[in-house]
C-alpha positions in Angstrom: -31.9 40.8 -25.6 -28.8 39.4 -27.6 -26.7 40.0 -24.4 -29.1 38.6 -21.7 -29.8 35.2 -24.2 -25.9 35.1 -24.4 -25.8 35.6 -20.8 -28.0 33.3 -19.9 -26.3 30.6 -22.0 -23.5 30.8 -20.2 -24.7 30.4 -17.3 -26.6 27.0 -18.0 -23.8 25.6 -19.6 -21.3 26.7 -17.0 -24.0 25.0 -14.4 -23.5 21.6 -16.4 -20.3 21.9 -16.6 -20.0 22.0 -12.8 -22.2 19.3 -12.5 -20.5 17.0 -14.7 -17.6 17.9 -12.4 -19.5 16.8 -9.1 -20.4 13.4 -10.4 -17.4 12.5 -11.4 -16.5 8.7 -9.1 -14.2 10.2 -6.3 -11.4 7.6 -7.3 -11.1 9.0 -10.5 -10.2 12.3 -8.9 -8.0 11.0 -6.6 -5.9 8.5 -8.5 -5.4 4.8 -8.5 -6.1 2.9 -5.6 -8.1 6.0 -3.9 -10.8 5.0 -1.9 -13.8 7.3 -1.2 -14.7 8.0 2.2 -18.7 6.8 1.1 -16.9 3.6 0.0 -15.1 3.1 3.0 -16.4 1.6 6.6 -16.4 2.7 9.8 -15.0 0.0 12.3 -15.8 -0.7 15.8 -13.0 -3.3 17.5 -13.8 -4.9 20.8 -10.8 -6.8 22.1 -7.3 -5.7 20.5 -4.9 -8.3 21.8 -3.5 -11.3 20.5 -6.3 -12.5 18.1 -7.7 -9.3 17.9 -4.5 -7.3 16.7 -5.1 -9.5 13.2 -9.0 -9.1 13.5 -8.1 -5.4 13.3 -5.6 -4.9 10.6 -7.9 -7.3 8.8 -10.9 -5.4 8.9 -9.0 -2.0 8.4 -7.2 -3.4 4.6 -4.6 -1.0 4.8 -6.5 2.1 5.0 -9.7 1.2 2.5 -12.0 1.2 6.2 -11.7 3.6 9.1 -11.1 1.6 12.8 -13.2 4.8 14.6 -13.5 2.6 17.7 -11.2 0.7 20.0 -12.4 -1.3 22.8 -10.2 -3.8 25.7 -10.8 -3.9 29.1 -6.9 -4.0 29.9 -4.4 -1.2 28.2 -1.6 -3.3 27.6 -3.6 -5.7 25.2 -4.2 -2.4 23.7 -1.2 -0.6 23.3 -0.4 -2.0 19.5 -3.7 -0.2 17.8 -3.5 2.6 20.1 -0.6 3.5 18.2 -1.5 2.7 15.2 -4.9 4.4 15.1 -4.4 7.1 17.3 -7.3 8.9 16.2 -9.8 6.2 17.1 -11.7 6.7 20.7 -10.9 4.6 23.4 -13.0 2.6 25.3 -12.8 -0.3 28.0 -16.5 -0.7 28.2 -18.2 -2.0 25.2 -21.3 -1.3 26.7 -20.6 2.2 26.3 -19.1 2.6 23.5 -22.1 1.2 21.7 -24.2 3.5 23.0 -21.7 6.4 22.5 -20.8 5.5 18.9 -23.9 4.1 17.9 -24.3 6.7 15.0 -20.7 6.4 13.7 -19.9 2.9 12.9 -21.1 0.8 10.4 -19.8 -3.1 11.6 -17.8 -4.6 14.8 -14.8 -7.2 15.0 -15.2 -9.2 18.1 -12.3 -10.8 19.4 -12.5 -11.4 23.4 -12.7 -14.7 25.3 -15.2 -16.8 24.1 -17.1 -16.0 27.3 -18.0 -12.7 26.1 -18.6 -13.2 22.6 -22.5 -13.9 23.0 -22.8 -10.2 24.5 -20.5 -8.1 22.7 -22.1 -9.6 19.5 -25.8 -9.7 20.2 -25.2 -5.8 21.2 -23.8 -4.8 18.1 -26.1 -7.0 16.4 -28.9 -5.4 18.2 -28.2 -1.7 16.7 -28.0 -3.4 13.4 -24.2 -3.7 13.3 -22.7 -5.6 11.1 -20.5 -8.1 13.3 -17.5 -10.4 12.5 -16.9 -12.9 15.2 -13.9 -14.9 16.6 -14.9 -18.9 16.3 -15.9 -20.4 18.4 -18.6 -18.2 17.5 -20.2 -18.3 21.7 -19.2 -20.2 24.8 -22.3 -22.7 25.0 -24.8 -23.9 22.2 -27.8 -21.8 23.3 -25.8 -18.6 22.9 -24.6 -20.1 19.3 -28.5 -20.3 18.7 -29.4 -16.9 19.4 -26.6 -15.5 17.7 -27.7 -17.2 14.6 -31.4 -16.3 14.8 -30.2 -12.5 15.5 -28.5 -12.2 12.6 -31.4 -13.1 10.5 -33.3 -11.3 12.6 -31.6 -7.7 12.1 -30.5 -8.0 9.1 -26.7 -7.8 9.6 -24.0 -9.2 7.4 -22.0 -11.7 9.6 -18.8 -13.9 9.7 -17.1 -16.4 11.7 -13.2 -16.0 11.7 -12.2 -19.7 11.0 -10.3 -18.3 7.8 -9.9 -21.6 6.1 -13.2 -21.7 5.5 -11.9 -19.1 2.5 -9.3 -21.6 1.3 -9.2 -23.0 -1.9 -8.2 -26.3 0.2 -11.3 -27.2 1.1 -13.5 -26.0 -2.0 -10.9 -28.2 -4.1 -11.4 -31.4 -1.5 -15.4 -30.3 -2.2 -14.7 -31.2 -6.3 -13.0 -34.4 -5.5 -15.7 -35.5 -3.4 -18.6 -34.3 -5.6 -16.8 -35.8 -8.5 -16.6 -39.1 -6.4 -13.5 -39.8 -6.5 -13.2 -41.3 -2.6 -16.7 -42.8 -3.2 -19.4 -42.5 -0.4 -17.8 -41.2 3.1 -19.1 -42.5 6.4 -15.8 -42.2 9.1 -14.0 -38.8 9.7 -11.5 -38.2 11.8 -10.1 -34.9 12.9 -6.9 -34.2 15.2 -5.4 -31.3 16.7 -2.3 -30.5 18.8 -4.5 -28.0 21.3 -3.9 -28.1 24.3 -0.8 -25.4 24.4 -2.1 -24.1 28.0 -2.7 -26.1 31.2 -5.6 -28.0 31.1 -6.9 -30.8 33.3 -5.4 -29.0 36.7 -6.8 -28.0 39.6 -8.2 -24.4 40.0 -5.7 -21.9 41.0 -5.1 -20.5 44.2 -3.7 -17.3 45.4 -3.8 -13.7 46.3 -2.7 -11.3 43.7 -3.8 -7.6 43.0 -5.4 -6.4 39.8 -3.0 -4.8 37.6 -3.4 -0.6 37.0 -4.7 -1.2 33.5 -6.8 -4.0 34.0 -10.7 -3.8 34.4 -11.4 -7.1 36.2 -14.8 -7.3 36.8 -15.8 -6.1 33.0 -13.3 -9.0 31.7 -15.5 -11.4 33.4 -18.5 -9.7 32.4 -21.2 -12.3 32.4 -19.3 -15.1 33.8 -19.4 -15.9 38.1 -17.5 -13.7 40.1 -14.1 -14.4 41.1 -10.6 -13.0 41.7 -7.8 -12.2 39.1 -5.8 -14.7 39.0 -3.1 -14.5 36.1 -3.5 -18.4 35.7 -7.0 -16.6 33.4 -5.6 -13.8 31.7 -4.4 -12.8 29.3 -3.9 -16.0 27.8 -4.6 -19.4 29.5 -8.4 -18.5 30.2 -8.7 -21.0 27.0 -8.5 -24.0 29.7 -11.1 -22.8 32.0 -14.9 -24.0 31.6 -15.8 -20.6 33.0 -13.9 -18.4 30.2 -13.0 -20.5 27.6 -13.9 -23.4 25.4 -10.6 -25.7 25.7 -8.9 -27.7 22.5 -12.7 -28.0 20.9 -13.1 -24.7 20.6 -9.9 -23.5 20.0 -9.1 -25.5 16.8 -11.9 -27.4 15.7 -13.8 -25.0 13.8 -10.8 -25.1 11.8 -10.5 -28.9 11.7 -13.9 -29.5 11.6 -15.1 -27.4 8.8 -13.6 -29.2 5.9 -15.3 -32.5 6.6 -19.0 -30.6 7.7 -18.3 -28.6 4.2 -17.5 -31.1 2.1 -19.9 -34.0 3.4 -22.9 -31.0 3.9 -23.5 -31.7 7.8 -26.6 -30.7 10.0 -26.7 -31.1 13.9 -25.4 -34.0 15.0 -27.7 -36.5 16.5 -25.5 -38.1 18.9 -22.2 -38.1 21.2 -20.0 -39.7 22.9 -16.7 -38.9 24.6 -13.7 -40.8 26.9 -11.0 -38.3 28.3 -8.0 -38.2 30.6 -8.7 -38.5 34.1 -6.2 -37.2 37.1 -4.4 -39.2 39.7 -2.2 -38.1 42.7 -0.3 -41.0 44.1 -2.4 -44.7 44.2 -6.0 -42.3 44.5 -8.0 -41.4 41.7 -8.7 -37.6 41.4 -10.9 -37.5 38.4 -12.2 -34.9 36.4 -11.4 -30.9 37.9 -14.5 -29.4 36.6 -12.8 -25.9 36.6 -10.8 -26.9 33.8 -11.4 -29.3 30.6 -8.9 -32.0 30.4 -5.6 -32.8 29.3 -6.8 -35.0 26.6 -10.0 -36.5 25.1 -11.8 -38.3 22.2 -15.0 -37.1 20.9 -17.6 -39.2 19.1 -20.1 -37.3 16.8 -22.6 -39.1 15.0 -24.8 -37.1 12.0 -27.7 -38.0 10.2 -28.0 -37.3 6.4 -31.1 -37.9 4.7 -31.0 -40.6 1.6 -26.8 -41.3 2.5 -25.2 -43.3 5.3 -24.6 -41.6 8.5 -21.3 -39.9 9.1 -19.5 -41.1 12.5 -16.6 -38.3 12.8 -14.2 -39.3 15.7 -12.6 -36.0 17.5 -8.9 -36.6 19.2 -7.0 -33.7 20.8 -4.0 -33.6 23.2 -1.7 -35.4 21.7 -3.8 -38.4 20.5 -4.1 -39.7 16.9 -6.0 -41.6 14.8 -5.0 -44.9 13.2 -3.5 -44.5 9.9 -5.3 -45.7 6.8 -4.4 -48.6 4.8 -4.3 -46.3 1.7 -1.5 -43.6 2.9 1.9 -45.2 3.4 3.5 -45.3 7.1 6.3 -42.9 6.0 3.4 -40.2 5.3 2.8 -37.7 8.0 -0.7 -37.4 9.3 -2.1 -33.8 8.8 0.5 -31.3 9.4 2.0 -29.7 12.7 -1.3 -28.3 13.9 -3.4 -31.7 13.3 -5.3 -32.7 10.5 -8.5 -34.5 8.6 -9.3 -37.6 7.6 -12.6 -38.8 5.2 -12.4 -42.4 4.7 -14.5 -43.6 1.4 -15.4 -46.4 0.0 -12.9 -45.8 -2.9 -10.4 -44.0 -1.2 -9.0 -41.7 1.2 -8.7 -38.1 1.5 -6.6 -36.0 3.7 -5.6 -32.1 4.5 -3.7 -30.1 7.2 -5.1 -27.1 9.9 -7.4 -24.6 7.3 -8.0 -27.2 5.0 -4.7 -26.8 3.7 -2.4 -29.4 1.1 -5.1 -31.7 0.9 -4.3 -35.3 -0.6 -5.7 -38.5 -2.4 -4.9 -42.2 -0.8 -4.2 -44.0 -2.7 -2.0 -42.0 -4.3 -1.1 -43.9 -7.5 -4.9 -44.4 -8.2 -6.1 -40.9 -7.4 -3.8 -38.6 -7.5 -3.8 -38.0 -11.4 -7.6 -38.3 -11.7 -7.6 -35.3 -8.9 -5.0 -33.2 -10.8 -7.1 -34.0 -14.0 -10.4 -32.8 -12.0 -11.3 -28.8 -13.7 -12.2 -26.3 -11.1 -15.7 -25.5 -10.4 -16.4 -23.8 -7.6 -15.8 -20.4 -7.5 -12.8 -19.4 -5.0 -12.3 -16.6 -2.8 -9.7 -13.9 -3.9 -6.8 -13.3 -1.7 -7.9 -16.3 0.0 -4.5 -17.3 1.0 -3.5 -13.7 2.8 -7.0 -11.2 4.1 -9.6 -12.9 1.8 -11.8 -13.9 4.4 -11.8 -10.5 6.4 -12.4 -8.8 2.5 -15.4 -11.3 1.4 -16.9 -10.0 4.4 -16.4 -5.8 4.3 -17.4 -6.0 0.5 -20.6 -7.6 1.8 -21.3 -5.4 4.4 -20.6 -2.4 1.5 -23.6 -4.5 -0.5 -25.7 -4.7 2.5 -27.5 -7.8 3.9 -29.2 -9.8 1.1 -27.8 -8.2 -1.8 -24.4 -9.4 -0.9 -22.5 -12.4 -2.6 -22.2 -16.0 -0.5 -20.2 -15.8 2.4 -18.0 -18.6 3.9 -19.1 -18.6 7.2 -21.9 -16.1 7.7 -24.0 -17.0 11.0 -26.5 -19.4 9.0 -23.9 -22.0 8.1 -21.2 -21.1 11.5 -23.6 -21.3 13.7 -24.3 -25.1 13.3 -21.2 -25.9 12.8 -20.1 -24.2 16.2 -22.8 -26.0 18.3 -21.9 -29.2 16.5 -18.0 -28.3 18.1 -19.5 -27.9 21.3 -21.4 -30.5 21.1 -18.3 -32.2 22.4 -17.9 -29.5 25.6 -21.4 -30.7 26.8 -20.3 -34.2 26.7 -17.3 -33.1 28.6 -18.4 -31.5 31.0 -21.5 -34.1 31.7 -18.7 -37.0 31.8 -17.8 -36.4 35.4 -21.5 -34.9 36.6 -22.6 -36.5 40.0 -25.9 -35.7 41.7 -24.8 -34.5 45.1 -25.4 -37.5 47.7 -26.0 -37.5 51.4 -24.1 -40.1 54.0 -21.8 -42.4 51.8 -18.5 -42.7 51.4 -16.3 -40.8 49.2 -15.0 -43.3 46.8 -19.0 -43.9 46.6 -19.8 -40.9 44.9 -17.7 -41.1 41.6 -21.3 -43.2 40.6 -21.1 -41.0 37.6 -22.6 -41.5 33.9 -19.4 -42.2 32.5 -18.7 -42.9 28.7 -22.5 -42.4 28.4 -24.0 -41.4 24.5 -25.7 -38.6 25.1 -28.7 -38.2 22.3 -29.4 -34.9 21.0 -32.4 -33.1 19.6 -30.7 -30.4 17.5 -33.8 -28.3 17.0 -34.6 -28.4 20.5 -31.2 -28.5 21.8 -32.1 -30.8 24.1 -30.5 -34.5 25.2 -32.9 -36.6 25.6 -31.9 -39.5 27.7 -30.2 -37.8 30.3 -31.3 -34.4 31.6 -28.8 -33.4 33.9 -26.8 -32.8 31.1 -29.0 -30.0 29.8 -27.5 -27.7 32.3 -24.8 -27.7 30.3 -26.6 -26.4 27.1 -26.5 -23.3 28.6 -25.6 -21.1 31.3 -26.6 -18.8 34.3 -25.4 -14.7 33.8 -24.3 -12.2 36.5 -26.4 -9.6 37.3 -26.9 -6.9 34.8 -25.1 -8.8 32.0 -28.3 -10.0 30.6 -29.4 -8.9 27.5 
């Protein structure tokens, strides 16, 4: 009895023992900086050129997340992360692959043209993917909507990749402001350099065959059939109405987020816009409507309940804003990329692309008060290098509604976006002309002109001239619709 007592002693405490060894943490076992696989995320990326070669690296954080999943609809774009994750299945499809690695990955990086970002998202969204989405985050406003109610909707973590939303730039230019140091705001301005393609041109013409390693018709996926040109791809489709979203969408969700940040902006309620128009000789050409234009000004007007209304004034192509009183004619404007203006009634303040270097004008009467000013927001770690891609994988780790703030989850980008492209509709609604019958040609160009457009943001809907509604959204190809 002695023995089978001693025996079964043993047993139990050898039994702990091995269970004490089982539920010891995994990075214990295997050293400093070990990740465990349960810790770590499985990656789907669709679109792997260009922006989406960062998107990727980004998302993977040198090694702590598996990319399981790569997805462009032309191999060259793709040759990069083929390499580098050789063991992750290919796909030019992303229809497919969702359905085909539906059990196996945990979030998506979306980084095509802005004409496919609606799809590809709502897709992933749709399975309960966790999504993180080039800015703009759609092409039109309507697709911004839906994207924003679907991430409520199914419960999926979400970010926009304007990455200076994670800058300490703008969360310190949110101190000074809430601290009142440039007193109330009411004018903004915002610049950028954009266009660095061909816009305002005619559409291209041409016959030209379909490289081996391109799938045309699922790079135009929802958009209107038409034939590869290399004027659209692989980078210039920015320019094109059809594809992309021109200078607006390109940089202002960069430029334009310090300012809706700081100043706590809704939908705008209002918008105006004047732009470059084409000539050929001594005749007028006017707008192409293939392709925004060269240059233009947007007016945005937003409502704020109990303050004064913020007018924020849009310039891109080369124009600029006129420089403050407070900031001395030997300072440069904003940086190489453009830059931000918030004119108060004490003062000025001022930063470059991402919120970055921001400033106080005048500089001898604010400056040491904003040095002086304590920090007290919280910032976002690494912010300056992958912080952004790493606010969002630790949240998608926490899961949806446990997770900490994000910077630009759907709920706050998605606004923001629409309020961008805002300006697009008023583009593209500048030039509109109802078709007329038996008149004259110069007759025709009876168009709206530098017309305010007023907008009902919760109905998305302008309300004193309805033919620009059409613009608010668009019309799909067959079997693109979701």
């Amino acid at each position: 009895m002695n023995q089978n007592n001693s025996r079964r002693d043993f047993l139990k405490k050898a039994s702990l023992a091995a269970t004490s060894f089982y539920i010891v943490p995994r990075h214990v076992l295997g050293g400093k900086g070990f990740t465990a696989p349960s810790d770590k995320l499985n990656i789907a990326a669709i679109g792997c050129g260009g922006k989406g070669w960062s998107d990727i690296n980004g998302a993977w954080d040198n090694g702590k997340n598996n990319i399981v999943s790569l997805c462009d609809v032309d191999d060259r774009q793709a040759q990069e992360a083929y390499k580098k994750f050789p063991d992750a299945k290919r796909y030019k499809d992303f229809r497919v692959m969702m359905e085909a690695e539906k059990n196996n990955i945990d979030a998506v990086t979306v980084s095509t043209p802005d004409h496919t970002h609606y799809v590809v998202a709502m897709a992933a969204m749709q399975q309960g993917k966790h999504v993180y989405v080039q800015k703009p985050l759609a092409h039109n406003i309507y697709e911004v909507r839906k994207m924003t109610e679907a991430a409520r909707q199914y419960k999926v973590v979400s970010q926009m990749g304007n990455q200076g939303a994670s800058g300490d730039g703008v969360r310190r230019m949110m101190e000074w402001y809430n601290a009142g140091l440039i007193g109330e705001v009411s004018k903004v301005h915002v610049w950028t350099n954009r266009p660095v393609w061909p816009q305002g041109i005619a559409r291209p013409t041409g016959k030209f065959d379909v490289p081996k390693e391109l799938d045309w018709d699922l790079w135009l996926g929802p958009a209107k059939w038409e034939d590869y040109n290399p004027a659209y791809h692989p980078f210039n489709w920015r320019g094109w109405v059809n594809y992309g979203t021109g200078s607006l969408g390109d940089m202002a969700c960069h430029m334009m987020d310090p300012p809706y940040r700081v100043l706590g902006l809704g939908y705008p309620s209002e918008v105006e816009c004047s732009m470059t128009e084409n000539w050929v000789g001594s005749f007028q050409q006017g707008y192409f409507p293939e392709s925004y234009p060269a240059s233009s000004m947007i007016h945005l007007k937003f409502p704020r309940k109990g303050k004064s209304d913020v007018k924020m004034t849009w310039y891109d192509g080369g124009l600029l804003p006129e420089r403050p009183e407070e900031i001395p004619a030997d300072v440069k404007l904003g940086d190489w990329s453009g830059g931000v203006l918030l004119i108060g009634t004490k003062g000025v303040m001022m930063c470059g692309v991402y919120g970055s270097n921001p400033t106080l004008w005048p500089e001898n009467k604010l400056k040491a008060a904003g040095e002086k000013l304590p920090v007290s927001l919280p910032r976002v770690v690494g912010a300056d290098n992958e912080g952004h891609y790493q606010q969002w994988l630790a949240a998608c780790k926490e899961g949806y509604g446990k997770h900490k703030p994000l910077s630009s989850s759907f709920d706050y980008a998605g606004p923001m976006s629409e309020s961008v492209l805002m300006g697009n509709l008023a583009i593209r609604s500048y030039f509109y002309r109802t078709p007329k019958k038996d008149k004259q040609w110069l007759q025709d160009f009876d168009y709206p002109g530098r017309k305010k457009l007023l907008w009902d943001g919760v109905n998305m809907k302008i309300t004193n001239f309805d033919e620009a509604n059409q613009f608010v959204k668009r019309e799909y190809r067959n079997g693109w619709t979701l």
